[in-house]
N, C-alpha and C positions, 0 to 999 in steps of 0.2 A: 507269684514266685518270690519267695525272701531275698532277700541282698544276703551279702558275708559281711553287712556291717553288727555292728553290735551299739547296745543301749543303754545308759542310765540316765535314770531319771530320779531328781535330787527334789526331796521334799523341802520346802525354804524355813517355815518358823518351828523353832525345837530342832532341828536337824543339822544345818548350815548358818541358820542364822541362830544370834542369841536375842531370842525374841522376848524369850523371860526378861531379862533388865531391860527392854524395851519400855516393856507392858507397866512393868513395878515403876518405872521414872516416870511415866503419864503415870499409872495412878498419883504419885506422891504431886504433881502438878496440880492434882483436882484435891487434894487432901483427902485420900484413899489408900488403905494399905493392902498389898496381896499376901503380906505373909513371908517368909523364908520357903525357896525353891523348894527345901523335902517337904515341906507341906501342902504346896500348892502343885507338884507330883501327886499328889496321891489323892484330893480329890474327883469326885465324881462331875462330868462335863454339865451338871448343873447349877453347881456352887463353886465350880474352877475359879468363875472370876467377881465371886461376890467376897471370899475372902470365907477363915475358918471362922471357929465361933467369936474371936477376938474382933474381928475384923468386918464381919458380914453387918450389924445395924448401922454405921457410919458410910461402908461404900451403900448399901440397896439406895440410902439415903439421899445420896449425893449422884447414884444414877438415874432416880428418876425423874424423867420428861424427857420428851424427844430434843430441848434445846439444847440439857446438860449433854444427853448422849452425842449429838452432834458436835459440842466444843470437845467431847471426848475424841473424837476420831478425829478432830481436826486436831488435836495436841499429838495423839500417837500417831498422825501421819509426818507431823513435825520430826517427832524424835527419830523415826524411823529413816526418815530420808536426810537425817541432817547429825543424827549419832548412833544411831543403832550398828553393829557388829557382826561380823562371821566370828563363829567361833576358831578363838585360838590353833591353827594345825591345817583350820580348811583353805585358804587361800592355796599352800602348796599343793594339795588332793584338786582342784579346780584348775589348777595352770597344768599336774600332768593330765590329766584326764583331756584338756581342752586341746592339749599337742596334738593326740592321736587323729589321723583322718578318717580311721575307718571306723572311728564312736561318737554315736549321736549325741549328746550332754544337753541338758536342761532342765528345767524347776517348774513343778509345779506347788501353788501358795493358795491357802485359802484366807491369806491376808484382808485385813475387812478396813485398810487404811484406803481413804481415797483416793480412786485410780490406781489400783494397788501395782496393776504392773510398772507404772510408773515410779511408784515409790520403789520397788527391788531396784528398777534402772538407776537410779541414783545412788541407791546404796551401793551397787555393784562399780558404779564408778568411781566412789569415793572411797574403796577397796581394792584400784585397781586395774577392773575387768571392764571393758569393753561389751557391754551387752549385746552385741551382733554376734558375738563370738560362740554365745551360745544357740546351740539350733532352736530353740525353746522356749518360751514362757510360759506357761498357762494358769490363769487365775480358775480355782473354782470356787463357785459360791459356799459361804461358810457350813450351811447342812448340806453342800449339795456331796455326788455320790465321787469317789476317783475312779471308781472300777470302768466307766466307760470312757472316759478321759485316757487313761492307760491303754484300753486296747485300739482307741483309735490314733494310739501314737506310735503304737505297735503297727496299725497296717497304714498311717501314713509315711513311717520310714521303711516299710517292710523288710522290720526284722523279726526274727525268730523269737518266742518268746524264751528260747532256750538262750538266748544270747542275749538278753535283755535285765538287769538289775534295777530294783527297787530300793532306794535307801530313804527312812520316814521314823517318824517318833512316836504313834499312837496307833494304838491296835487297827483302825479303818483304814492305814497304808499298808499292814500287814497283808489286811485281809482280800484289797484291790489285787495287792500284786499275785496273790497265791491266785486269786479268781481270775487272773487273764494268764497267768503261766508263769508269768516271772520271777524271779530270783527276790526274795525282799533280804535286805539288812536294816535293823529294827535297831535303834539308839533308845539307852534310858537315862541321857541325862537333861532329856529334851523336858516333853511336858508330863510325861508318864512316868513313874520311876522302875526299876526293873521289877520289883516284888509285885508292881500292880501288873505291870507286861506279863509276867509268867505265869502266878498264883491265878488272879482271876483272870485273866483273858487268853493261856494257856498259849503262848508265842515259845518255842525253844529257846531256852538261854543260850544256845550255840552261837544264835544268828544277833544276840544281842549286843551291842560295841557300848559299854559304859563310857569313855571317852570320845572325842572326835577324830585324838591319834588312835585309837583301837579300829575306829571305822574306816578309815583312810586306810591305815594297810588291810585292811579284810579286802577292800576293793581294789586296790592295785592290787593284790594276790589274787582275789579271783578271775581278775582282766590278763594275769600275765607281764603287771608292769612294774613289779616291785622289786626287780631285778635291776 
């Protein structure tokens, strides 16, 4: 039997976090460039992070061996826990959302920084937020899937999927939330940019929030709390 509570679940890097100037400050740490964000929107998740044609033979270079990639993940777990950002608008959308009693809130990250949920916990604190506060964490692994993650967060707070929101930056959170019932809101200023969201991977423009203020009231309007 469902409860009358209700659900979001907040996607962390590209969505809530600004994970782009994370990524771009380690590369520049390793002497790496990713590019300007409208560029690195719009490539393909094979070369997202080797960088465009400008860019790709000095990072491949400078990423290979498992020693290099290792001081890599130890630098972005650095930045990440010690400067990394919400974007602009989200702290306010995170404190009303965290008021309400009868909505579950939490994040799920396929963050690849060590310990990754530890690393959100620090950033949420140095932002802030009290990480208890959220009912939530969950890390999934970088290929792995969210469609089964989502429904079983669905029948561990037993809520309806009809009363459940999905907000995420790249077509694979679109496509979780529509495949377990939920509500998705789709941001393009994350890692995707809108023309690749709609064009090729055919997401409604309706549902897509170009800014973080755009996404923020989509979701108190659709929760009823923007009042």
């Amino acid at each position: 039997m469902c409860s009358n509570d209700r659900l979001v679940i907040l996607d962390a890097d590209g969505t809530i976090i600004d994970a782009f100037s994370a990524i771009d400050r380690t590369f520049g740490h390793h002497g790496m460039h990713l590019g300007p964000l409208a560029r690195f929107q719009k490539r393909g998740n094979l070369f997202k992070y080797l960088g465009g044609i400008k860019e790709f033979p000095r990072n491949l270079r400078e990423q290979m061996g498992r020693r290099k990639r290792a001081e890599f993940i130890a630098t972005l777990t650095a930045v990440y826990r010690e400067e990394a950002l919400l974007y602009p608008g989200i702290s306010p959308l995170l404190r009303r959302l965290l008021e309400e009693p009868d909505l579950r809130v939490g994040v799920v990250t396929r963050n690849i920084t060590r310990d990754p949920l530890l690393t959100l916990e620090h950033l949420f604190r140095r932002e802030g937020f009290d990480p208890q506060r959220f009912d939530f964490l969950v890390h999934v692994p970088f290929r792995g899937d969210k469609l089964p993650v989502f429904r079983e967060l669905l029948a561990r707070f037993a809520v309806s999927p009809a009363r459940a929101y999905v907000c995420g930056d790249e077509p694979k959170d679109y496509l979780a939330a529509v495949g377990s019932g939920m509500c998705p809101f789709i941001v393009s200023y994350g890692f995707v940019d809108f023309e690749r969201l709609t064009a090729r991977h055919g997401i409604p423009p309706q549902i897509i929030s170009r800014s973080p203020d755009e996404l923020s009231a989509r979701v108190l309007h659709a929760l009823g709390l923007d009042a």
